[in-house]
Backbone as a chain_set.jsonl record, in Angstrom:
{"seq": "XXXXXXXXXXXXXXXXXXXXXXXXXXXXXXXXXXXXXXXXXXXXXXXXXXXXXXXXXXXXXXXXXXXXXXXXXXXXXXXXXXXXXXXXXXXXXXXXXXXXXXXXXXXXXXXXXXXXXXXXXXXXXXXXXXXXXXXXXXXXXXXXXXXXXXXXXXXXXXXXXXXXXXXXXXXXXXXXXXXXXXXXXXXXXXXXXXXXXXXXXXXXXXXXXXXXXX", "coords": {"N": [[-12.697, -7.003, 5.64], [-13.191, -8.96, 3.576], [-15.376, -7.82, 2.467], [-14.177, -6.065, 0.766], [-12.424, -7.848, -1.089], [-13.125, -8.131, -3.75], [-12.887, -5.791, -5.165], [-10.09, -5.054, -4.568], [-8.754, -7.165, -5.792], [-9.358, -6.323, -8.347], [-8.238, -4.063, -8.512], [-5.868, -4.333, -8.404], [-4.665, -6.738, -10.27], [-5.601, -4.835, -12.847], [-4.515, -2.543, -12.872], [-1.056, -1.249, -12.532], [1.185, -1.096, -9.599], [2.395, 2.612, -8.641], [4.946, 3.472, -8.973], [8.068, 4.857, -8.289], [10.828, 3.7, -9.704], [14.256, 2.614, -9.576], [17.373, 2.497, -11.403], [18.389, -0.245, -11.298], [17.551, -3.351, -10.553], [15.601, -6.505, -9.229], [16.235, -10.217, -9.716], [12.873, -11.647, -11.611], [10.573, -13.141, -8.861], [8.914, -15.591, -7.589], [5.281, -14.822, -6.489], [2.717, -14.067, -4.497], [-0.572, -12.813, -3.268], [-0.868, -10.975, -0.287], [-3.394, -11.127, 2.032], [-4.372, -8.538, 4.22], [-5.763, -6.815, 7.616], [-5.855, -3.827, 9.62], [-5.327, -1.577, 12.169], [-4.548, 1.891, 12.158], [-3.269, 4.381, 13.505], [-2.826, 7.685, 13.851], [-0.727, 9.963, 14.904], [-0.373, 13.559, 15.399], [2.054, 16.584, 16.38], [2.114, 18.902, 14.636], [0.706, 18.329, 12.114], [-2.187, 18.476, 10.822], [-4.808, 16.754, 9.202], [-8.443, 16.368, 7.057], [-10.648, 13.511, 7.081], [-11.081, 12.353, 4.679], [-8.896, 13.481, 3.203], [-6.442, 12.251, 4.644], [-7.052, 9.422, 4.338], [-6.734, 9.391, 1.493], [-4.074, 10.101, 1.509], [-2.779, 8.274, 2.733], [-3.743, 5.941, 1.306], [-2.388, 6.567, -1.038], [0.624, 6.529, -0.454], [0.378, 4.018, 0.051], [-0.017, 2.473, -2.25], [2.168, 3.014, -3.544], [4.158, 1.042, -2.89], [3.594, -0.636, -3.693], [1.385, -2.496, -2.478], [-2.461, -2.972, -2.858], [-5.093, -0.993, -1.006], [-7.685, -0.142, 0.855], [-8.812, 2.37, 2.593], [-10.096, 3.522, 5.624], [-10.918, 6.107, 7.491], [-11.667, 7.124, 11.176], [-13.256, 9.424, 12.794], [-15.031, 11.215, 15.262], [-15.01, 13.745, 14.223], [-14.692, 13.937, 11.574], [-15.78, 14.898, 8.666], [-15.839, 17.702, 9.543], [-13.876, 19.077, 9.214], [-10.459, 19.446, 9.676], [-9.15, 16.946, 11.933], [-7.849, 15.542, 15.04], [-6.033, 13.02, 16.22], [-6.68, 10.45, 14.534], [-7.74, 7.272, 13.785], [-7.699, 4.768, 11.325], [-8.71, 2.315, 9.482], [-7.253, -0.087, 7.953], [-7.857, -2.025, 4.972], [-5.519, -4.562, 2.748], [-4.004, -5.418, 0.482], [-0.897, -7.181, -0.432], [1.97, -7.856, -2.016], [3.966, -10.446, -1.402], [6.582, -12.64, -1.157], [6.296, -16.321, -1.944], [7.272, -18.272, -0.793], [7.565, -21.347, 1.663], [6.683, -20.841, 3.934], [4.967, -18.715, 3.64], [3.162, -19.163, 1.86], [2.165, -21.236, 3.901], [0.941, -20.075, 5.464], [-1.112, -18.49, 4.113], [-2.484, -20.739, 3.213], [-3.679, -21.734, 6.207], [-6.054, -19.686, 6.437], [-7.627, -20.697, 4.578], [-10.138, -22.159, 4.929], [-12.288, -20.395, 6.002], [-12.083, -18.137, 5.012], [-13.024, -19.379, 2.09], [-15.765, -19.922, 2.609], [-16.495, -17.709, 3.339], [-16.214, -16.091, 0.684], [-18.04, -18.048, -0.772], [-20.396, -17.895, 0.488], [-20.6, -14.557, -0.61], [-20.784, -14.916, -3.001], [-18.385, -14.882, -4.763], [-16.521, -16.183, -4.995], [-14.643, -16.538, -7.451], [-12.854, -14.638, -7.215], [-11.331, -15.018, -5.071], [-9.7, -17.493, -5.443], [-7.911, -15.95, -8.019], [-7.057, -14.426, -5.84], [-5.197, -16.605, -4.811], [-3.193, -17.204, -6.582], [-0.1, -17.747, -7.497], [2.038, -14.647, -9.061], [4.197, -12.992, -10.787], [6.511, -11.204, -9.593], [8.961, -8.066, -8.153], [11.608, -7.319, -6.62], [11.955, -3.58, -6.349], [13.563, -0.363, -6.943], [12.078, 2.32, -4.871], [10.61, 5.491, -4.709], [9.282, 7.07, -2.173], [7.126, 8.954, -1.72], [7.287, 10.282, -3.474], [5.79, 10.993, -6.858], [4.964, 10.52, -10.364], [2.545, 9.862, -11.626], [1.133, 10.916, -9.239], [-0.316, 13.019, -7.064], [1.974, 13.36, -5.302], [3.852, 13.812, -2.106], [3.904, 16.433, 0.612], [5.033, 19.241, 1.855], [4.272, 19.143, 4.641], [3.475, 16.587, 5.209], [5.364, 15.356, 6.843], [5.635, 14.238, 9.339], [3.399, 11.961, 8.993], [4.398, 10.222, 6.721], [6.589, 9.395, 8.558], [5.309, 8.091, 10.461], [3.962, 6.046, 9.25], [6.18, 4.734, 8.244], [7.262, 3.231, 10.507], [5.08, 2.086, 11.905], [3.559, 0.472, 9.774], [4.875, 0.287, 7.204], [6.665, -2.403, 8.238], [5.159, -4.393, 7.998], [4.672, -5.141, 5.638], [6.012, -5.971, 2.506], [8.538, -4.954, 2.731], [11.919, -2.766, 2.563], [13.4, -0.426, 4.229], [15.754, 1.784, 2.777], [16.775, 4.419, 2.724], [16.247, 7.158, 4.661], [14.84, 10.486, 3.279], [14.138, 12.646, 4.639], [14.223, 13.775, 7.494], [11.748, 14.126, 10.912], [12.208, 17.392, 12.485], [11.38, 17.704, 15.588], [8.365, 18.001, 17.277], [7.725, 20.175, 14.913], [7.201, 21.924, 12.08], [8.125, 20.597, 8.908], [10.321, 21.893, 6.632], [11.026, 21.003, 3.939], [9.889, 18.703, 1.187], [8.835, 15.566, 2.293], [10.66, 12.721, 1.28], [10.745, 8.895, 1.008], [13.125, 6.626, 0.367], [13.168, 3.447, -0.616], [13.22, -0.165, -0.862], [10.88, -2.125, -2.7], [8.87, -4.854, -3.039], [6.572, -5.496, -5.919], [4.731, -5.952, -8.231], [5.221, -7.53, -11.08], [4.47, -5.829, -14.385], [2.243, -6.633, -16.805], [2.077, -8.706, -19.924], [-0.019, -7.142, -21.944], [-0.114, -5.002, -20.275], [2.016, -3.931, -20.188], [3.134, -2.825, -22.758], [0.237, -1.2, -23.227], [1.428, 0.835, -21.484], [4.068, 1.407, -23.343], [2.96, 2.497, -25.029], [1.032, 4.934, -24.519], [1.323, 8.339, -24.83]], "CA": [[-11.743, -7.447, 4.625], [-13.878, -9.793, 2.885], [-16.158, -7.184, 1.238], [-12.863, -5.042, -0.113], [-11.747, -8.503, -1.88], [-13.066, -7.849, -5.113], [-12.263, -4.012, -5.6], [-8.352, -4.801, -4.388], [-8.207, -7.641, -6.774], [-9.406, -5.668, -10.094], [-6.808, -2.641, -8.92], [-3.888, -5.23, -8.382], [-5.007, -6.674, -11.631], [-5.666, -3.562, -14.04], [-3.362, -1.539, -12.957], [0.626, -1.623, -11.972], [1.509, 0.409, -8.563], [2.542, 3.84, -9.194], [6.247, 3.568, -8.285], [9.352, 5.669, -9.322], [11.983, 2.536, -9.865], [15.965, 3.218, -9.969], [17.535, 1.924, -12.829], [18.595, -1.63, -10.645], [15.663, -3.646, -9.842], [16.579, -7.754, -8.967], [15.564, -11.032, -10.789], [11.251, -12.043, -10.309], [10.458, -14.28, -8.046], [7.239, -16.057, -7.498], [4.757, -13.932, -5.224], [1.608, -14.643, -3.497], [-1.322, -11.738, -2.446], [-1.248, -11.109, 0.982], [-4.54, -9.945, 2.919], [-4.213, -7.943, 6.029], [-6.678, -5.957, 7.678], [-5.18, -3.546, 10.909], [-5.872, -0.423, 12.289], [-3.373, 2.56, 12.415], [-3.595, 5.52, 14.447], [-1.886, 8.554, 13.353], [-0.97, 11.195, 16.396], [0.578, 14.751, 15.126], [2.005, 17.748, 16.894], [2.329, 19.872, 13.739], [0.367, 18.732, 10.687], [-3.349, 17.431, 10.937], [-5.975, 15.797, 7.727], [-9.449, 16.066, 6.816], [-10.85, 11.884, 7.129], [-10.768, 12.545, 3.088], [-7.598, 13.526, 2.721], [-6.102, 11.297, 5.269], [-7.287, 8.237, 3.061], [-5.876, 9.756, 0.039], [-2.28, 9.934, 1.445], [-2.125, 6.492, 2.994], [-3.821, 4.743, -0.252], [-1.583, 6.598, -1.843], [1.936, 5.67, -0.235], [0.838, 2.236, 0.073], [0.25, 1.94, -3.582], [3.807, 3.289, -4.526], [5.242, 0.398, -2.237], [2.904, -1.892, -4.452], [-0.113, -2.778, -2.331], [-3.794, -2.169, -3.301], [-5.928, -0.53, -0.176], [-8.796, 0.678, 1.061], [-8.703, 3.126, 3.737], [-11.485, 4.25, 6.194], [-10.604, 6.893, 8.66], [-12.771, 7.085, 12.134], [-13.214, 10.063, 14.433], [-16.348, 12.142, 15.464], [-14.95, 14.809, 13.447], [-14.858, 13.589, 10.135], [-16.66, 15.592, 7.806], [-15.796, 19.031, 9.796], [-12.498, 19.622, 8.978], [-9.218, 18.643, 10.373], [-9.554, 16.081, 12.694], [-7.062, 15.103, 15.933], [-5.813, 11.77, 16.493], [-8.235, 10.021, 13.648], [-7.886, 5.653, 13.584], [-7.765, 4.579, 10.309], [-9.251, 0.994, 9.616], [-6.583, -0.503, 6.664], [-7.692, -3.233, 4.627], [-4.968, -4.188, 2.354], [-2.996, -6.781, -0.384], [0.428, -6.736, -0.872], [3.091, -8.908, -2.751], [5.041, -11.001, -0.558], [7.26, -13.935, -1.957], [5.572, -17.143, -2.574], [7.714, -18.942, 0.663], [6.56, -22.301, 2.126], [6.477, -20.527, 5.043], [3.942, -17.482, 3.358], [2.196, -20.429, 1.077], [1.421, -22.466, 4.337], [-0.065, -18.902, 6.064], [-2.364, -18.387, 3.099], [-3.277, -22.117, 3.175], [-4.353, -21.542, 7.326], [-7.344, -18.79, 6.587], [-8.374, -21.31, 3.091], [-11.924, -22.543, 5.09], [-12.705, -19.13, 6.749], [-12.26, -17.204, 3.205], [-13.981, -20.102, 1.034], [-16.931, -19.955, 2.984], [-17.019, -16.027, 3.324], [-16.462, -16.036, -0.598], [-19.091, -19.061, -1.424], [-21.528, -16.594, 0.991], [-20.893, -13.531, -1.038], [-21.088, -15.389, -4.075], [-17.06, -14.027, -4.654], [-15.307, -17.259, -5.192], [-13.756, -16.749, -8.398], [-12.126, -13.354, -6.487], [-10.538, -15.646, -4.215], [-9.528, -18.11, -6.618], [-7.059, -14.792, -8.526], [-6.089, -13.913, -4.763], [-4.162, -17.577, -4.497], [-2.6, -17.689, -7.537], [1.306, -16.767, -7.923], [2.567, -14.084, -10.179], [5.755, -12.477, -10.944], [6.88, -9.887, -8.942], [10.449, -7.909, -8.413], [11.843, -6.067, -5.986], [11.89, -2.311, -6.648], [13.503, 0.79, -5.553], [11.08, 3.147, -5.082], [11.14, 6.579, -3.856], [7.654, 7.133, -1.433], [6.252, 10.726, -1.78], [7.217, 11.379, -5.082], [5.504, 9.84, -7.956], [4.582, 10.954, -11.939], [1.163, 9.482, -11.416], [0.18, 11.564, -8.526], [0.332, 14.502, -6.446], [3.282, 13.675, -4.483], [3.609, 14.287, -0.641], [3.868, 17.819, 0.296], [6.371, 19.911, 3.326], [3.397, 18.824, 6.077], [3.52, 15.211, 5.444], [6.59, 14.497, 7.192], [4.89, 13.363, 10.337], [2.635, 10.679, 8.249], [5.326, 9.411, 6.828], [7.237, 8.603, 9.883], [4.939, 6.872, 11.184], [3.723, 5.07, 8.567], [7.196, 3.781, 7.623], [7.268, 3.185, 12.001], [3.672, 1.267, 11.919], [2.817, -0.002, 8.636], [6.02, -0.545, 6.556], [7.194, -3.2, 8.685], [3.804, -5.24, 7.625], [4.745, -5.358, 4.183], [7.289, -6.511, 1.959], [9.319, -3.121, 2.132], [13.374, -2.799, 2.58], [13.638, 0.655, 4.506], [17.154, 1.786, 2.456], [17.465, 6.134, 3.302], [15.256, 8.644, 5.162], [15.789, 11.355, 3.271], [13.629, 14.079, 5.04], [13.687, 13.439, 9.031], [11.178, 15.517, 10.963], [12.114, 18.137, 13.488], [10.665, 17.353, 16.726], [6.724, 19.372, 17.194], [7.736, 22.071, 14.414], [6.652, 21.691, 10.863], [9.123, 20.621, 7.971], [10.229, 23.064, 5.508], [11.31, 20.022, 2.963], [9.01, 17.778, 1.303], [9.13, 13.746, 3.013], [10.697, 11.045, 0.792], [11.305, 7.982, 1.605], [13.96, 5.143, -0.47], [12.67, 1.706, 0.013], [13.054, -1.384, -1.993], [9.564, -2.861, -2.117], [8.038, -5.726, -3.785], [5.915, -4.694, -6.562], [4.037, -7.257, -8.911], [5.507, -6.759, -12.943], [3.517, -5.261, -15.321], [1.832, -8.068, -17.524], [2.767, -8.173, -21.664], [-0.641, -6.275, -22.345], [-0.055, -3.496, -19.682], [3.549, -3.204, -20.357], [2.55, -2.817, -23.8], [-0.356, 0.318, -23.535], [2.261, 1.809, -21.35], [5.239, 2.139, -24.265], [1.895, 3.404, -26.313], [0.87, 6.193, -23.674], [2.306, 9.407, -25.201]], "C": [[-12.44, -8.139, 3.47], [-14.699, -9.135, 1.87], [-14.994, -6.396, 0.632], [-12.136, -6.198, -1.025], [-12.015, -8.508, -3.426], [-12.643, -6.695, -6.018], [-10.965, -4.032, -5.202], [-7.998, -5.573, -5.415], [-8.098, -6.981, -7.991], [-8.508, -4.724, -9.524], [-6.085, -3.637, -9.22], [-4.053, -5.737, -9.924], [-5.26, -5.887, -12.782], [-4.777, -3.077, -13.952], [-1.817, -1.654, -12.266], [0.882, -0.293, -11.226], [2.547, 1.513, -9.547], [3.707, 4.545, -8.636], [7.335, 4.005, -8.866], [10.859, 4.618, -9.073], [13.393, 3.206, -9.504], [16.234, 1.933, -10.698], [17.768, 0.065, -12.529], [17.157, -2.065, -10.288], [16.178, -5.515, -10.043], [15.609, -8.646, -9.783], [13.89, -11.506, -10.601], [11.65, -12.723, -9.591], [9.071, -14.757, -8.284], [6.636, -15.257, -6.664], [3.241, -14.708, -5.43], [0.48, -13.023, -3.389], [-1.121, -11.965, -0.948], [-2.121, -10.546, 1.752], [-4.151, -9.874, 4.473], [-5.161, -6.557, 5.578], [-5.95, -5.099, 9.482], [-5.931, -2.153, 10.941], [-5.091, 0.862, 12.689], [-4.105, 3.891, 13.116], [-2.539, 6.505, 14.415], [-2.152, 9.991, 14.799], [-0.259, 12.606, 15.414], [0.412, 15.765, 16.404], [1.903, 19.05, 16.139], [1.105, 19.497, 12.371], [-1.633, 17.788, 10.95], [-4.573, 17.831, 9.19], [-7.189, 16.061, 8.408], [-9.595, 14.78, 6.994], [-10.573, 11.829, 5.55], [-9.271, 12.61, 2.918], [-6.602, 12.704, 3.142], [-6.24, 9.699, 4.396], [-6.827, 7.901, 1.867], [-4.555, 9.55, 0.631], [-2.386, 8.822, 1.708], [-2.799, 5.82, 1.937], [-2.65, 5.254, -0.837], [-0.056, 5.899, -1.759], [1.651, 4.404, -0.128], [0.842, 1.299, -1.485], [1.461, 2.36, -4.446], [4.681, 1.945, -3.83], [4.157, -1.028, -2.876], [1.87, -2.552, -3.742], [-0.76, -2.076, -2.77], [-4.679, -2.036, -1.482], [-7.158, -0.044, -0.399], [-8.986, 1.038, 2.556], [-10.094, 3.506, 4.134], [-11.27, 5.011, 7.558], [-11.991, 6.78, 9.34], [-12.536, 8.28, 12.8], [-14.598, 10.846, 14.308], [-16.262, 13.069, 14.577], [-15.171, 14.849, 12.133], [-16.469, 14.631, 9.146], [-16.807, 17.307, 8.159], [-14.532, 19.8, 9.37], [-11.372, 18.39, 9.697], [-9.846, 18.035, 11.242], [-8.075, 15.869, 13.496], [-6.769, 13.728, 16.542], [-6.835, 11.088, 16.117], [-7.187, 8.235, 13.874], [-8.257, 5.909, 12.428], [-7.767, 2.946, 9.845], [-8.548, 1.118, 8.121], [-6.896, -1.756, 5.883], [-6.689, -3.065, 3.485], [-4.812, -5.456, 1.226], [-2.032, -6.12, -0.693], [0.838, -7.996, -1.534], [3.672, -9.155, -1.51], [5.442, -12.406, -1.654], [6.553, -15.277, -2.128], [6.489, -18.236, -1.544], [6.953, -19.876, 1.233], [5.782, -21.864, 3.292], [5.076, -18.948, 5.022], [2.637, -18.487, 2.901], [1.303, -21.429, 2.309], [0.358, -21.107, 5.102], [-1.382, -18.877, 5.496], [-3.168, -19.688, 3.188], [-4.451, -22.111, 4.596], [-5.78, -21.193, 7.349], [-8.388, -19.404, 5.134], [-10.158, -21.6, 3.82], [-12.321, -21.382, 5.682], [-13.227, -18.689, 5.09], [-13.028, -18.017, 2.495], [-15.367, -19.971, 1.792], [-17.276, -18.68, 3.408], [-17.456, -15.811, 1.606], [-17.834, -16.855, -1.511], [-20.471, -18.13, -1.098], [-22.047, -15.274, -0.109], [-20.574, -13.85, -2.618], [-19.237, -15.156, -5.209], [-15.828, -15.662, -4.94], [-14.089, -17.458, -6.659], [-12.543, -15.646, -8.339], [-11.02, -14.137, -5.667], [-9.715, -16.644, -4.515], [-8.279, -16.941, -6.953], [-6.242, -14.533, -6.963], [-4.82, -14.626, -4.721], [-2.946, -17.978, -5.743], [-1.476, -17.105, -8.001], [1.107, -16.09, -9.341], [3.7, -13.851, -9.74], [5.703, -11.484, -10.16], [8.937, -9.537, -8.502], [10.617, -7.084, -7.192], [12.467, -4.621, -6.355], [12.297, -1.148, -5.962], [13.222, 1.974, -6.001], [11.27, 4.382, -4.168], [9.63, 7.155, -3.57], [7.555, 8.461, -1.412], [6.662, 11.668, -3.193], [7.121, 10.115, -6.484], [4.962, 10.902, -9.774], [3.052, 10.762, -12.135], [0.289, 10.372, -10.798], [0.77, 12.717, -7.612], [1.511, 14.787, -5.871], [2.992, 13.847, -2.915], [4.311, 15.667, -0.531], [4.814, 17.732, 1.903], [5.863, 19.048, 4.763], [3.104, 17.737, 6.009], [4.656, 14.458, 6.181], [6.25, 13.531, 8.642], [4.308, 11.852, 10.154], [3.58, 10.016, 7.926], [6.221, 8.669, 7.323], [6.941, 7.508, 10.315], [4.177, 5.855, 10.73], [5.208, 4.091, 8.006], [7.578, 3.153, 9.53], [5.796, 1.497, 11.969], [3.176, 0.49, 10.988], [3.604, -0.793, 7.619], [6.476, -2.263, 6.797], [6.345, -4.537, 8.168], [3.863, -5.734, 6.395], [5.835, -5.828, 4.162], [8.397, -5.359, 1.577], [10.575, -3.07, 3.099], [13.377, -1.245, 2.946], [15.115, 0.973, 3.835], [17.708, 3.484, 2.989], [15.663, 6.527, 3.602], [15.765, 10.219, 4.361], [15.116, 12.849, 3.818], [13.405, 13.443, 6.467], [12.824, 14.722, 9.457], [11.587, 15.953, 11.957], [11.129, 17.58, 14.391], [9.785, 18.767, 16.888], [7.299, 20.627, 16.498], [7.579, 21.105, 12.959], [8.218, 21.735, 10.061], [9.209, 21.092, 6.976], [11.004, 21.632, 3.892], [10.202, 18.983, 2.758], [9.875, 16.029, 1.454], [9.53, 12.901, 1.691], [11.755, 9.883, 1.715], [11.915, 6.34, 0.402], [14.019, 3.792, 0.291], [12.815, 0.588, -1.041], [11.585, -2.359, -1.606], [9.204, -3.72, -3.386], [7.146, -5.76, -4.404], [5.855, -6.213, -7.312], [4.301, -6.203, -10.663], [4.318, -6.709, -13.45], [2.938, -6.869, -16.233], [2.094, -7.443, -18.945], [1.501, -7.285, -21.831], [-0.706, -5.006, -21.69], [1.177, -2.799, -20.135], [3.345, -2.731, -21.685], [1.482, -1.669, -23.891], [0.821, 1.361, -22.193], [3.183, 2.484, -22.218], [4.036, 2.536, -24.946], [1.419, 4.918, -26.325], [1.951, 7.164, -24.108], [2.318, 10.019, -23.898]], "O": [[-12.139, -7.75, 2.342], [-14.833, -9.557, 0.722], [-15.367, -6.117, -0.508], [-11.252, -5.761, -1.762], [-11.153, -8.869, -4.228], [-12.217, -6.673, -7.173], [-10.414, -2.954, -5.426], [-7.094, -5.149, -6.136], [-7.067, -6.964, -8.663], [-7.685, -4.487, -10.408], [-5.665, -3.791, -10.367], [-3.51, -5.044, -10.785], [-5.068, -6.479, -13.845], [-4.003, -3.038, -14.909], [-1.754, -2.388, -11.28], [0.88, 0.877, -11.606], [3.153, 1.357, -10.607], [3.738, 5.638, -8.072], [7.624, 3.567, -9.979], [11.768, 4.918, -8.3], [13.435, 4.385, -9.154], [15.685, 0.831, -10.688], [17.402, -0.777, -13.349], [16.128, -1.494, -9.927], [17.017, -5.804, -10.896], [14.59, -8.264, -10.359], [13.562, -11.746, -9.439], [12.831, -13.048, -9.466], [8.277, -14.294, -9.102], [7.432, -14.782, -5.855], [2.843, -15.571, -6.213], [1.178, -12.013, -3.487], [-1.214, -13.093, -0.463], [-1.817, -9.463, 2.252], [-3.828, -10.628, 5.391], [-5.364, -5.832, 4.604], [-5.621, -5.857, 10.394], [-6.769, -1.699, 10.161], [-4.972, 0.863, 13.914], [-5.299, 4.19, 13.151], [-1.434, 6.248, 14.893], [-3.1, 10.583, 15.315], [0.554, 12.187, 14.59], [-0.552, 15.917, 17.155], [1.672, 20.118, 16.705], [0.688, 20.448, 11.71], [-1.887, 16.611, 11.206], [-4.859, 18.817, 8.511], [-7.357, 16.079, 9.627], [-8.449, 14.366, 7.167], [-9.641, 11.079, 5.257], [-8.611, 11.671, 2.472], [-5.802, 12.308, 2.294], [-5.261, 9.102, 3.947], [-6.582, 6.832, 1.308], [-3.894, 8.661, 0.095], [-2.041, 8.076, 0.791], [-2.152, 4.818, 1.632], [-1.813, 4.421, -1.185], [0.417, 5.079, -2.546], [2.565, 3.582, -0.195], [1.312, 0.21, -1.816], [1.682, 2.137, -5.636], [5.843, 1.8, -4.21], [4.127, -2.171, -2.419], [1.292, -3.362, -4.468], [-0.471, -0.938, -3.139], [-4.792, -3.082, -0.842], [-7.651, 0.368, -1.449], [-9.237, 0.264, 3.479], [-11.028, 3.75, 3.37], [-11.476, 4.44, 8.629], [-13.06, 6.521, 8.787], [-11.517, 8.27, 13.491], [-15.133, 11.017, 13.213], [-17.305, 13.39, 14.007], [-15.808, 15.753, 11.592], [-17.69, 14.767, 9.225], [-17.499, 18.09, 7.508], [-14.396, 21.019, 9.257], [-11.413, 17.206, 10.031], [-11.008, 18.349, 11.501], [-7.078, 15.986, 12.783], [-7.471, 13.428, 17.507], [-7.816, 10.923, 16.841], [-5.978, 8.27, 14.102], [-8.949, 6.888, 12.148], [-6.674, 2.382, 9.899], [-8.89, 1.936, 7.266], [-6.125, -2.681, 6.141], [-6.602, -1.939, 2.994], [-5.609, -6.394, 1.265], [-1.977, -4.957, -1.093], [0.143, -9.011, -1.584], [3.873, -8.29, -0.658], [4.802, -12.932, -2.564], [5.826, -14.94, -3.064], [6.067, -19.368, -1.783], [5.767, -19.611, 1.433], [4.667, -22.253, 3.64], [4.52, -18.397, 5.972], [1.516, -18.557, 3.405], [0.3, -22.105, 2.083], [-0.857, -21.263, 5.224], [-2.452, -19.124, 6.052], [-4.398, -19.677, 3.231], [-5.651, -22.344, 4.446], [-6.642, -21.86, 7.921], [-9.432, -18.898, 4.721], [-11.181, -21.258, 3.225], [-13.411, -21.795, 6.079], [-14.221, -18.852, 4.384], [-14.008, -17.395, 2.084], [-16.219, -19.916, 0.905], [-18.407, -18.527, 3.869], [-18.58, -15.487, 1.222], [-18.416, -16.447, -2.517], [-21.315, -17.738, -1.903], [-23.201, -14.977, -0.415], [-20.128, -12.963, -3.347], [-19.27, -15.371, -6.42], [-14.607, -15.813, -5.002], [-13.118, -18.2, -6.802], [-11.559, -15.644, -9.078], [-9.85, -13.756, -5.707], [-8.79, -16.735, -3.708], [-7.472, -16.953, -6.024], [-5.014, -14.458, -6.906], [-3.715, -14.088, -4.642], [-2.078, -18.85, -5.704], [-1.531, -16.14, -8.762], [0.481, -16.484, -10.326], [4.23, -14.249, -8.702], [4.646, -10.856, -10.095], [9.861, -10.35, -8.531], [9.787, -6.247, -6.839], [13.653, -4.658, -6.684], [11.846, -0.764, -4.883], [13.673, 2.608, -6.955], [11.915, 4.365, -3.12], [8.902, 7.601, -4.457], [8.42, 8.941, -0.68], [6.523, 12.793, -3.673], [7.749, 9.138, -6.891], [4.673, 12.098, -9.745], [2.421, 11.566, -12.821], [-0.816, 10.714, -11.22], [1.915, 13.153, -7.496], [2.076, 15.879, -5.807], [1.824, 14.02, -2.568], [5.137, 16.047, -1.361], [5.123, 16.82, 2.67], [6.564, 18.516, 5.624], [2.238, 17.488, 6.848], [4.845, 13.243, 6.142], [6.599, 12.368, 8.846], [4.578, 10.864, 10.836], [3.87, 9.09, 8.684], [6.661, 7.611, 6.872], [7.545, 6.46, 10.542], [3.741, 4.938, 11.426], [5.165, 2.976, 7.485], [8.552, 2.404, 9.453], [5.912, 0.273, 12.017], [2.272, -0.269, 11.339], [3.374, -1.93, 7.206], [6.598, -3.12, 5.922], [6.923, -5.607, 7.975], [3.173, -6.693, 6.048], [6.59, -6.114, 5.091], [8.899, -5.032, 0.502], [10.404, -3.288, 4.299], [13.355, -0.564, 1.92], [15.943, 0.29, 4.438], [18.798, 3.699, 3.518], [14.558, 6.319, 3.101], [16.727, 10.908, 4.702], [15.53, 13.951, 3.458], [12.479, 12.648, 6.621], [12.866, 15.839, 8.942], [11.532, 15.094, 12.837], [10.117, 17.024, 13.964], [10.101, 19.95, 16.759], [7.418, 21.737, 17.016], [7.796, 19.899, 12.846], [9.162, 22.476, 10.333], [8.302, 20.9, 6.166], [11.407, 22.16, 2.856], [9.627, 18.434, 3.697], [10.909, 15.547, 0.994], [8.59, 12.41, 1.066], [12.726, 9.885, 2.472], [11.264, 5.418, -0.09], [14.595, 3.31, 1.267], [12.337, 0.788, -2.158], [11.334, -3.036, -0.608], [9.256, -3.299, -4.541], [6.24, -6.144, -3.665], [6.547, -7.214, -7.129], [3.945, -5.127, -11.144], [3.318, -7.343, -13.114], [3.418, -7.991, -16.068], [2.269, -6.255, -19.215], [1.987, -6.156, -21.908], [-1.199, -4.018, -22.235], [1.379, -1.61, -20.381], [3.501, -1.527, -21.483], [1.806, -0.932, -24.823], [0.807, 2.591, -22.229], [3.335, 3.705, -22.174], [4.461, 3.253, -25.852], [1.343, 5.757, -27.223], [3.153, 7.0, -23.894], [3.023, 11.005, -23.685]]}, "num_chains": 1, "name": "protein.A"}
């Protein structure tokens, strides 16, 4: 976790997740970063990933629900092709609310992290981690974005069980399923999923080269 803290801060900072809103969206609040590091384990009967590509979809859905990641799939196979029941080591930051009860969490891991950060010379990284911004809750629609490829017919599996395993971890409001998958047979519809998730606002100079972006 500790070495991924400077490459999650500059995303969360440069850039604003890559989320398809609906026109409602509720008043800020204060928010907080939250680091978590876990390890997910994706099983299929129908659809199986390269370690590459695997990485790409879960950064990707986790940055439409407004965390920044960095994924590292594990299995022997990696680098041959598909791979069968791959572990996927998640480090992550998300938005969560800014709660005495989140504020005293973050406070807990303060001498661990200052003295990992003072080590790797990283303290002004850690410093930006603690420091509220604005953030809103957002409803976002997961496998289909303007930004990026989208999730495709044979993601419906991943998605399951990432909104099963991973969702719950975050600051994310499950609201419709709208593609369930058939049990062991491949889905002829591509996976979205309507969530209200906690997303960190744009800042005046981003919001700003966005209305510029033709």
């Amino acid at each position: 976790m500790r070495s991924a803290i400077r490459y999650l801060i500059c995303l969360a900072g440069c850039t604003v997740a890559g989320v398809v809103a609906a026109a409602q969206s509720s008043e800020p609040v204060q928010a907080i970063w939250k680091p978590q590091e876990f390890t997910f384990h994706y099983q299929s009967f129908t659809t199986f990933y390269s370690c590459d590509s695997l990485e790409s979809k879960l950064e990707q859905i986790l940055k439409q629900v407004g965390a920044e990641a960095v994924v590292k799939v594990r299995s022997p196979d990696c680098g041959r092709g598909p791979v069968r029941q791959p572990s996927a080591d998640i480090q992550l930051i998300s938005p969560v609310e800014a709660t005495p009860d989140a504020l005293a969490e973050l406070k807990r891991g303060d001498t661990r992290r200052e003295l990992a950060a003072r080590v790797a010379g990283k303290t002004k990284e850690l410093e930006e981690m603690e420091k509220p911004f604005a953030a809103q809750w957002q409803r976002v629609t997961v496998g289909r974005s303007r930004k990026a490829a989208g999730l495709e017919n044979g993601d419906c599996e991943l998605l399951d069980q990432v909104r099963k395993k991973i969702l719950p971890k975050l600051a994310v409001r499950v609201v419709k399923e709208n593609s369930p998958c058939p049990p062991n047979s491949p889905s002829l519809t591509r996976p979205t999923l309507i969530v209200d998730a906690l997303t960190q606002m744009p800042k005046p100079d981003d919001a700003m080269k966005e209305t510029q972006t033709p």
